[in-house]
C-alpha positions as CSV (number, residue, x, y, z in Angstrom):
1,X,182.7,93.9,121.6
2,X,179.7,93.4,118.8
3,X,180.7,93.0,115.2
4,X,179.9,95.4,112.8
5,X,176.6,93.0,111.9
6,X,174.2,94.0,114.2
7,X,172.0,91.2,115.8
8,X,174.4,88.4,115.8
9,X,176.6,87.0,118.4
10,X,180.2,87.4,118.1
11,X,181.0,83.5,119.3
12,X,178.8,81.0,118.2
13,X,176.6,83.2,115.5
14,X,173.6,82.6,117.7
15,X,170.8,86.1,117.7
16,X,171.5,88.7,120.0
17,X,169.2,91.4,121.3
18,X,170.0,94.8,120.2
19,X,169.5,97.4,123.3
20,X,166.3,99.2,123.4
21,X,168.1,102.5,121.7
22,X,169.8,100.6,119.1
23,X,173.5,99.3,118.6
24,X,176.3,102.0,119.8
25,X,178.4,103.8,117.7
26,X,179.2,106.6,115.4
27,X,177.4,104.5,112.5
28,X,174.7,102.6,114.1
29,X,172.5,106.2,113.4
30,X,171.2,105.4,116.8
31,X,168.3,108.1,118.6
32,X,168.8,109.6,121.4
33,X,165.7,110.0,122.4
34,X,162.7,107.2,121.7
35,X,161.0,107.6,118.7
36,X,156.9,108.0,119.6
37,X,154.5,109.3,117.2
38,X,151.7,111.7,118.2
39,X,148.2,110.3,118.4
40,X,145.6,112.1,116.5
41,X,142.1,112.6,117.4
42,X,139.6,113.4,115.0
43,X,135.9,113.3,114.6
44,X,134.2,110.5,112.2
45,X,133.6,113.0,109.5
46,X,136.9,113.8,109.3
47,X,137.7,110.4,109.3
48,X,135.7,110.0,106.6
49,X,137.2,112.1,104.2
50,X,140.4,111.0,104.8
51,X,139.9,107.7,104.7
52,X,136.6,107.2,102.3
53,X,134.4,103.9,102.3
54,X,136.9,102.5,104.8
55,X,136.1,104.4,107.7
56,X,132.3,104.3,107.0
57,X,130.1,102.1,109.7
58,X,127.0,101.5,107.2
59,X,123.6,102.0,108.2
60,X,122.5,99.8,110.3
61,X,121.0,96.4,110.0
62,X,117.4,98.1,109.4
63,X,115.5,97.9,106.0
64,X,116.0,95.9,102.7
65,X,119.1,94.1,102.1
66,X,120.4,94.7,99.4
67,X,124.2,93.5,98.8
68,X,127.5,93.5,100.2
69,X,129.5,96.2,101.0
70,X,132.3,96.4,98.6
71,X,134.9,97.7,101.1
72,X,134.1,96.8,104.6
73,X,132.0,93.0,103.3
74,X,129.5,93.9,105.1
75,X,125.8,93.6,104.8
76,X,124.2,97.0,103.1
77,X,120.8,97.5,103.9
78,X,118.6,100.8,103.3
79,X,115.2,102.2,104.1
80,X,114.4,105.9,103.2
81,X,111.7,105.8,106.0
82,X,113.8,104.5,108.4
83,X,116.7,106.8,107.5
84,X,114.5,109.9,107.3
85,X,113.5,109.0,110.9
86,X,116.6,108.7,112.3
87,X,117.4,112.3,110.7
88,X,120.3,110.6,108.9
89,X,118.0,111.9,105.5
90,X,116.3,115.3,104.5
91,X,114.1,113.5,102.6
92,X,113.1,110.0,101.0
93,X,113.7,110.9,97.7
94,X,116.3,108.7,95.6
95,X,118.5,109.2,92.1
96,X,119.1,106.0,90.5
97,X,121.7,106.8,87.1
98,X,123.6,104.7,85.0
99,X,124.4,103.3,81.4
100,X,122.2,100.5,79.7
101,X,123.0,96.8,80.9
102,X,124.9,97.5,84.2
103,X,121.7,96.4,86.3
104,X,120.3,99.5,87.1
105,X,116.7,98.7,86.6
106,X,117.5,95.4,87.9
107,X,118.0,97.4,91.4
108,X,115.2,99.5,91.2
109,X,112.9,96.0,90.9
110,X,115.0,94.5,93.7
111,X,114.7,97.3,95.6
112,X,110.5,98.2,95.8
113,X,109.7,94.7,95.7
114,X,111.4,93.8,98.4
115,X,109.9,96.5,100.4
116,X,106.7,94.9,100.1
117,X,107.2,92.3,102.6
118,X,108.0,95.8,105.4
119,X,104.2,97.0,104.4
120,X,105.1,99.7,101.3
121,X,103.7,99.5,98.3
122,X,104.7,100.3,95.1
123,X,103.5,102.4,91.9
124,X,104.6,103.1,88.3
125,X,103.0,106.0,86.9
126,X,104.4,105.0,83.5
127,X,106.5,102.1,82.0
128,X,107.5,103.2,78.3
129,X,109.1,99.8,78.3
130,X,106.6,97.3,79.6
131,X,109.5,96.0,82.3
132,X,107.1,96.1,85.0
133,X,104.3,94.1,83.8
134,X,105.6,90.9,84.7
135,X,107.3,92.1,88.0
136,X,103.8,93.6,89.3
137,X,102.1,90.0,88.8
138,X,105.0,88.5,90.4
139,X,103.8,90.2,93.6
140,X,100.0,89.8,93.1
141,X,100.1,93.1,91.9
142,X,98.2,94.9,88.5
143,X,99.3,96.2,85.4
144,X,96.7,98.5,83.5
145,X,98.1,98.2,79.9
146,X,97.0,101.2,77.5
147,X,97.1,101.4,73.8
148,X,98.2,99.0,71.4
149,X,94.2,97.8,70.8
150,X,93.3,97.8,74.8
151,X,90.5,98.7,75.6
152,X,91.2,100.4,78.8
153,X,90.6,103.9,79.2
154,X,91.7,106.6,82.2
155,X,90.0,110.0,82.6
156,X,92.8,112.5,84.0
157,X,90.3,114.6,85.6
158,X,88.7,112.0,88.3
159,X,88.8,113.4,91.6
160,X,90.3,110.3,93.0
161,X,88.6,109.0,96.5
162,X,88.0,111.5,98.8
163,X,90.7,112.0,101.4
164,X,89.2,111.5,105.0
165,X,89.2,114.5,107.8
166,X,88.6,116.8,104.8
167,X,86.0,119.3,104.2
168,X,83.5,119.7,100.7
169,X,85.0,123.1,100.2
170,X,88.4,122.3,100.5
171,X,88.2,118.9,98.6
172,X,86.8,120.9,95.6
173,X,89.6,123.0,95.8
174,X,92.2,120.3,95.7
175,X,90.3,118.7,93.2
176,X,90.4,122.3,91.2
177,X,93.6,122.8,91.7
178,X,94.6,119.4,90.6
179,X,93.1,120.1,87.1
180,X,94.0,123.1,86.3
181,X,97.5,121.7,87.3
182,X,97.2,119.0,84.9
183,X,96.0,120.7,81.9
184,X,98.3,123.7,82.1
185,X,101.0,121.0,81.6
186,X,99.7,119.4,78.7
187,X,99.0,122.9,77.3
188,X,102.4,124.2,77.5
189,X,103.8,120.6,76.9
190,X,102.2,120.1,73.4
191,X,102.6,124.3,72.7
192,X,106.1,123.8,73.4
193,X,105.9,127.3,75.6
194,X,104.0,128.6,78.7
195,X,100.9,130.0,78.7
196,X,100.1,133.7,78.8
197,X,97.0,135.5,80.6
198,X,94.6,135.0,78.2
199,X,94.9,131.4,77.6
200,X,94.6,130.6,81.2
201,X,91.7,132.6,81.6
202,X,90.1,130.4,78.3
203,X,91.4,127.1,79.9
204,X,90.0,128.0,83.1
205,X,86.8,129.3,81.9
206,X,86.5,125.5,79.5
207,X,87.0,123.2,83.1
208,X,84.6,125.5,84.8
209,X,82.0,124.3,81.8
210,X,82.8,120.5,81.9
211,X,82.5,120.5,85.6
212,X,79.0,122.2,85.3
213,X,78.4,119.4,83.0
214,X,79.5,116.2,84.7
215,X,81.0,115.8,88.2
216,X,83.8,114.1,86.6
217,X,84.7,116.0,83.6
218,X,86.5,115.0,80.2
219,X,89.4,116.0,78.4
220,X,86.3,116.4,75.5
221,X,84.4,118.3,77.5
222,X,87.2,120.9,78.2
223,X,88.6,120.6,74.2
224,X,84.9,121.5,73.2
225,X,85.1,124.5,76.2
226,X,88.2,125.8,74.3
227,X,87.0,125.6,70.6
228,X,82.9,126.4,71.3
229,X,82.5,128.5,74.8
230,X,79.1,128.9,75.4
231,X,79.2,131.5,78.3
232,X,80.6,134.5,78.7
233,X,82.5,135.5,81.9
234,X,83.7,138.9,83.4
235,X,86.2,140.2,80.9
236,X,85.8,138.1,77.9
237,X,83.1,137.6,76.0
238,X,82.5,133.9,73.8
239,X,84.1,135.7,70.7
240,X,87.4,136.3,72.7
241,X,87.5,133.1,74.6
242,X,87.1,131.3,71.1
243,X,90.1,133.6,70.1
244,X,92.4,132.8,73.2
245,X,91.8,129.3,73.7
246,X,92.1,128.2,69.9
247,X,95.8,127.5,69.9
248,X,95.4,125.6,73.9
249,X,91.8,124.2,72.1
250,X,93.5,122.5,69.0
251,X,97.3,121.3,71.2
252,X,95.0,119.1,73.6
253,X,92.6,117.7,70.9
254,X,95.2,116.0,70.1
255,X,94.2,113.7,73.1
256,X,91.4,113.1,72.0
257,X,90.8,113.0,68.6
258,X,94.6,112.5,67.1
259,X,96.8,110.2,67.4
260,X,96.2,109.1,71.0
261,X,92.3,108.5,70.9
262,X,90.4,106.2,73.0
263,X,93.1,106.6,75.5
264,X,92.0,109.7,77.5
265,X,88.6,110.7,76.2
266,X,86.6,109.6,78.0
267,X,85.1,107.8,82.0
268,X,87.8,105.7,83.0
269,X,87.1,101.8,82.3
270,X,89.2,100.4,84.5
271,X,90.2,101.0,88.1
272,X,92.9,101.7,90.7
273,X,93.1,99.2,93.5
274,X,95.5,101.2,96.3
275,X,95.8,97.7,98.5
276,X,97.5,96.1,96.0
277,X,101.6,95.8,96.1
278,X,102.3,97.0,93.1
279,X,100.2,98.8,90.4
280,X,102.1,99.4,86.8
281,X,100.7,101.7,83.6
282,X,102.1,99.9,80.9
283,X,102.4,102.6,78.5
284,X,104.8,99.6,76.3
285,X,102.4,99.8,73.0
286,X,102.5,103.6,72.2
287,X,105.0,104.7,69.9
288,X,105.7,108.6,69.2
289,X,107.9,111.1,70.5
290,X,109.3,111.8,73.6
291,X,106.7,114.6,73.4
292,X,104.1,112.4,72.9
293,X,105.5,109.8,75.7
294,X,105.7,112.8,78.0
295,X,101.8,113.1,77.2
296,X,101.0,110.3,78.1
297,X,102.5,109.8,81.0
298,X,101.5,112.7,82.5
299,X,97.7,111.8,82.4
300,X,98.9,108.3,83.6
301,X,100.2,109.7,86.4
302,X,97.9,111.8,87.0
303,X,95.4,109.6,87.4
304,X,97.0,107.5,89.5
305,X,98.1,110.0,91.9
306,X,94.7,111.4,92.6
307,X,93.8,107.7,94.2
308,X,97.2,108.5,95.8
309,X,96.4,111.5,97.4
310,X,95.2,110.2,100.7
311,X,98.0,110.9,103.0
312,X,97.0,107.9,105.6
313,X,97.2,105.2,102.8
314,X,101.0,104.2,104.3
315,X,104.1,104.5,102.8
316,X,104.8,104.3,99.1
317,X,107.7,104.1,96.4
318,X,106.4,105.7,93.5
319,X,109.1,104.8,90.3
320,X,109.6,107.1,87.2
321,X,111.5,104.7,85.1
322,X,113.0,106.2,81.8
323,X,112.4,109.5,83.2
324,X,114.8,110.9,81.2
325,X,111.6,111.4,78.7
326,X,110.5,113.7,81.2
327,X,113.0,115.7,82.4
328,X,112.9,116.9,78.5
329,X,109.4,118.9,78.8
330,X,110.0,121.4,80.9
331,X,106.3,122.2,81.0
332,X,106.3,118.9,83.5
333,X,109.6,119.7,85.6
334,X,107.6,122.4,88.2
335,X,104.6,119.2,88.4
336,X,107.0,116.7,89.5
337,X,109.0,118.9,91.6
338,X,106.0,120.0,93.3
339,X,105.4,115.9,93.5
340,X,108.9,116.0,95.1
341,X,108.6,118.4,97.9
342,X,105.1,116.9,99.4
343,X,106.6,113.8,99.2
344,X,107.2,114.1,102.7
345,X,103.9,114.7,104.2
346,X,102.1,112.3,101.5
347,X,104.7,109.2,103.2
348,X,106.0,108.8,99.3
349,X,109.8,108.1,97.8
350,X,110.2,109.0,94.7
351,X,112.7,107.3,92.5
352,X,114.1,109.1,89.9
353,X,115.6,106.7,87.2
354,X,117.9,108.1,83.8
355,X,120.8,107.1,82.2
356,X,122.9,110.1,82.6
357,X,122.9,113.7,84.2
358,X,124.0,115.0,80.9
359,X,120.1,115.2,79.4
360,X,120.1,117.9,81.6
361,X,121.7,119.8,78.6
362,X,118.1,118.8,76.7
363,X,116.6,120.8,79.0
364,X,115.7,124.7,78.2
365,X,118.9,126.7,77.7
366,X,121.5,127.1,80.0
367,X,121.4,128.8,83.3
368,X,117.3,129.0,82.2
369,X,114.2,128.0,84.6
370,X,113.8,124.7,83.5
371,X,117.3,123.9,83.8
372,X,117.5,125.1,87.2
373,X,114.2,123.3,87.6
374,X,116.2,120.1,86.7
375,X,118.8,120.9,88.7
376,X,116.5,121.3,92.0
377,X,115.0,118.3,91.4
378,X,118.4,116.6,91.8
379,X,119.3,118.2,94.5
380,X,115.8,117.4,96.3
381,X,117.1,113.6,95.9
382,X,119.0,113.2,99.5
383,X,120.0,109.4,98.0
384,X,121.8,108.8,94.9
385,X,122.9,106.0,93.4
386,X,125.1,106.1,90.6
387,X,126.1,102.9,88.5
388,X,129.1,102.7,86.1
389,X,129.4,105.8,83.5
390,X,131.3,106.7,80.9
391,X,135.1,108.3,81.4
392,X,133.4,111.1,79.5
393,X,130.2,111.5,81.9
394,X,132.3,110.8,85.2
395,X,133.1,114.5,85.7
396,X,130.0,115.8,84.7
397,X,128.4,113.5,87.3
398,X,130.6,114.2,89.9
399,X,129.6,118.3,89.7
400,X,126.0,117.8,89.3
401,X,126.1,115.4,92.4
402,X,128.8,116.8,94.3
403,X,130.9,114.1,94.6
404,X,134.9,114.1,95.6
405,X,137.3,113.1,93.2
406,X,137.7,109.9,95.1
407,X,134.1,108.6,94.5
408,X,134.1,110.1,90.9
409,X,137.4,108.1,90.0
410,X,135.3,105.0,90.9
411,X,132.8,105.6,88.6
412,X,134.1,104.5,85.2
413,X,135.3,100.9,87.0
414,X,132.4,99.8,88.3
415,X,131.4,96.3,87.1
416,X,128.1,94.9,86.7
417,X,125.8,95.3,89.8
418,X,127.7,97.6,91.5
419,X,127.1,101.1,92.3
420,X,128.3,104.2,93.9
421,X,125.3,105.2,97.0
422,X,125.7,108.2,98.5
423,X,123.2,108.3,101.3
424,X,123.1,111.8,103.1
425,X,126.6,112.5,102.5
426,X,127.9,109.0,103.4
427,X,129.3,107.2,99.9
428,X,129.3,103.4,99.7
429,X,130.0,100.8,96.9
430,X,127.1,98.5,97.0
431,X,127.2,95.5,95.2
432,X,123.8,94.0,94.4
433,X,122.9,90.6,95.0
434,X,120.1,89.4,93.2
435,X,118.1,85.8,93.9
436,X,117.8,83.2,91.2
437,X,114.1,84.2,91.4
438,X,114.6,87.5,90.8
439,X,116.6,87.0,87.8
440,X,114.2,85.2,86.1
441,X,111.5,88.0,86.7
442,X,113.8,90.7,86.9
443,X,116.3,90.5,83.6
444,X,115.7,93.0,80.8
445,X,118.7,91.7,78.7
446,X,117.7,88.5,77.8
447,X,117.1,88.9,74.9
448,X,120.8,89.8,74.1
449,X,122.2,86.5,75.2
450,X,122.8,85.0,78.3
451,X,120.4,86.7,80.9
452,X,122.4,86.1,83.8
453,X,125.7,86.4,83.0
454,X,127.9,88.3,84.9
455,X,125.7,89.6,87.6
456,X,126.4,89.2,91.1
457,X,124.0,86.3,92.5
458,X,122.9,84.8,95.8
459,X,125.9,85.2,98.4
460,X,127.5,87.8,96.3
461,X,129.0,84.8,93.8
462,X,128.5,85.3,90.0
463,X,126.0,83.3,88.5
């Protein structure tokens, strides 16, 4: 007979084994049936959900390493070609948010350069901040600096080189449409409101004079359209086109004979090499406005997307870094959107950088265009990478990015380095590991102190 301690022998104290149902007796709450649990079968999205970042198998060993894996230690690597291929992506497109000095540009660096080696190049319509300078001759790449006493000079209107396969009709056309694309955004940027009939029929009417005066027409040669039309056309004569260009006339002189002269008035003195890595407009010496900023980096752009436009010139990341600047004009949100959805067919990744989705409040009223212009060009971003915000922001983020409340409660504890990648509706925590060389070339902060303090270096150790 057992004692009432279960397990022990009741001669010499030595173990005993219990039966497989458990010790007898009114007490011993013993089954009388075997306890078995039901297996459950569910697919990997379920999974997913249930279990987020743990059950998630990563992407692949394909593309650009770029850290560990917070939860599984694993290498993360991505490609938005590669994942657009494998139909894991809608689009190449990526979102890159986050508050100053947790190494968000410090990514976006790491991220294009080392592209380069995999044959993509990289562009920077516009650096407010002069960051990219250094990186681009890092690489053997260029930076065109303007302002600030340069002498360089861009002409937004240049046709750009002639894509191949296409014919002389339909390049002019391009080229047309192009332009009139361009200064209708400057127009309504600098009115602060769109344009109505008549003004587009006096803008119109202006390019079609500078083009019959040069093959590559100036931003002059359009202003002096505007102010002084010469030639009448079908339903207006000079005396009303004076009238309903005047206001479009005297908001883009100002690029040309205001406060941002010598910068777009006139050939372009420099030139775009398209072979080259990485190509940067250092946009770093002109001070103004966001208004003015948004200006300026629209002709920037411009002009370097028309030597961009040749869909056979390979694959392409193509960064707008403080773009929060932009997102701020709403004349400019339909031109970059429209930038967004050939992205496809032009073999281009646009990477979206701000600080927070909240400027989206900044932007027109609510539930207005622009805003939902904002809005779509979010949700035209199938990657998004989101790197620590504030307890404050961490909601707002989550709705505009759909995130669960599991991935938005990581968001206010993420350290330095680290972000939140949700890759076609797979979330990871990334953390970044940066090289020693990349550090050096890379840090915006060091300035502040200790450059590399506290960021994740080779092997995932801090430096």
């Amino acid at each position: 007979m057992r004692r009432s301690r279960p397990g022990v022998d009741s001669e010499g104290g030595e173990p005993a084994s219990l039966p497989a149902g458990g010790e007898p007796g009114a007490e011993a709450l013993r089954s009388w049936r075997r306890f078995r649990v039901p297996a459950h079968r569910a697919t990997t999205d379920v999974v997913a959900g249930a279990y987020p970042f743990l059950a998630e198998a990563g992407l692949g060993n394909r593309g650009v390493y770029v850290g560990q894996d917070a939860w599984s230690g694993g290498g993360f690597c991505f490609d938005p070609w590669v994942l657009y291929a494998d139909g894991v992506l809608t689009n190449p497109n990526c979102l890159l948010a986050g508050v100053v000095g947790k190494g968000k540009s410090f990514l976006a660096k790491s991220l294009t350069t080392r592209s380069i080696p995999f044959g993509r190049r990289v562009y920077v319509p516009g650096d407010p901040k002069g960051e990219w300078t250094a990186v681009a001759r890092a690489v053997g790449g260029a930076a065109i600096t303007l302002g600030g006493g340069s002498c360089n000079r861009l002409n937004p209107l240049d046709p750009g080189p002639r894509v191949p396969g296409i014919g002389e009709d339909a390049w002019r056309a391009e080229v047309t449409r192009r332009r009139r694309t361009l200064l209708r955004s400057l127009a309504e940027a600098a009115l602060r409101r769109p344009l109505v009939a008549v003004e587009h029929t006096a803008l119109d009417a202006a390019l079609a004079h500078a083009v019959a005066r040069a093959s590559a027409p100036t931003l002059p040669a359009v202003v002096d359209g505007l102010l002084e039309p010469r030639v009448a056309i079908a339903g207006a004569t000079t005396a009303e086109l004076t009238r309903d260009g005047r206001d479009v006339g005297h908001a883009l002189r100002r690029l040309v004979a205001g406060d941002l002269a010598g910068l777009f008035d006139g050939p372009s003195t420099v030139g775009f090499d398209p072979s080259l890595p990485l190509v940067s407009l250092d946009l770093s010496a002109i001070q103004g406005s966001d208004e003015l900023i948004a200006m300026v980096m629209t002709c920037a752009s411009t002009w370097m997307e028309a030597a961009l436009a040749d869909p056979g010139a390979g694959q392409r990341w193509v960064v707008y870094d403080e773009a929060w600047r932009l997102m701020r004009q709403p004349a400019l949100l339909a031109r970059m959107q429209a930038q967004w959805k050939l992205s496809r067919g032009l073999g281009i990744a646009n990477l979206l950088i701000v600080h927070r989705l909240s400027d989206l409040d900044a932007v027109g009223e609510a539930d207005s265009q622009s805003r939902n212009l904002a809005r779509g060009l979010l949700a035209d971003c199938s990657t998004t990478i989101t790197y620590q915000q504030e307890y404050s922001e961490s909601v707002r983020t989550a709705t505009e990015l759909g995130l669960t409340s599991v991935e938005r409660d990581q968001l206010p504890d993420l350290q330095q380095g680290e972000g939140l990648w949700r890759v076609g509706g797979h979330a990871y925590i990334v953390r970044h590991v940066a090289t020693a060389a990349e550090k050096a070339i890379f840090e915006t902060g060091s300035r502040m102190g200790a450059a590399t303090n506290g960021f994740p270096g080779p092997g995932g150790e801090i430096a």
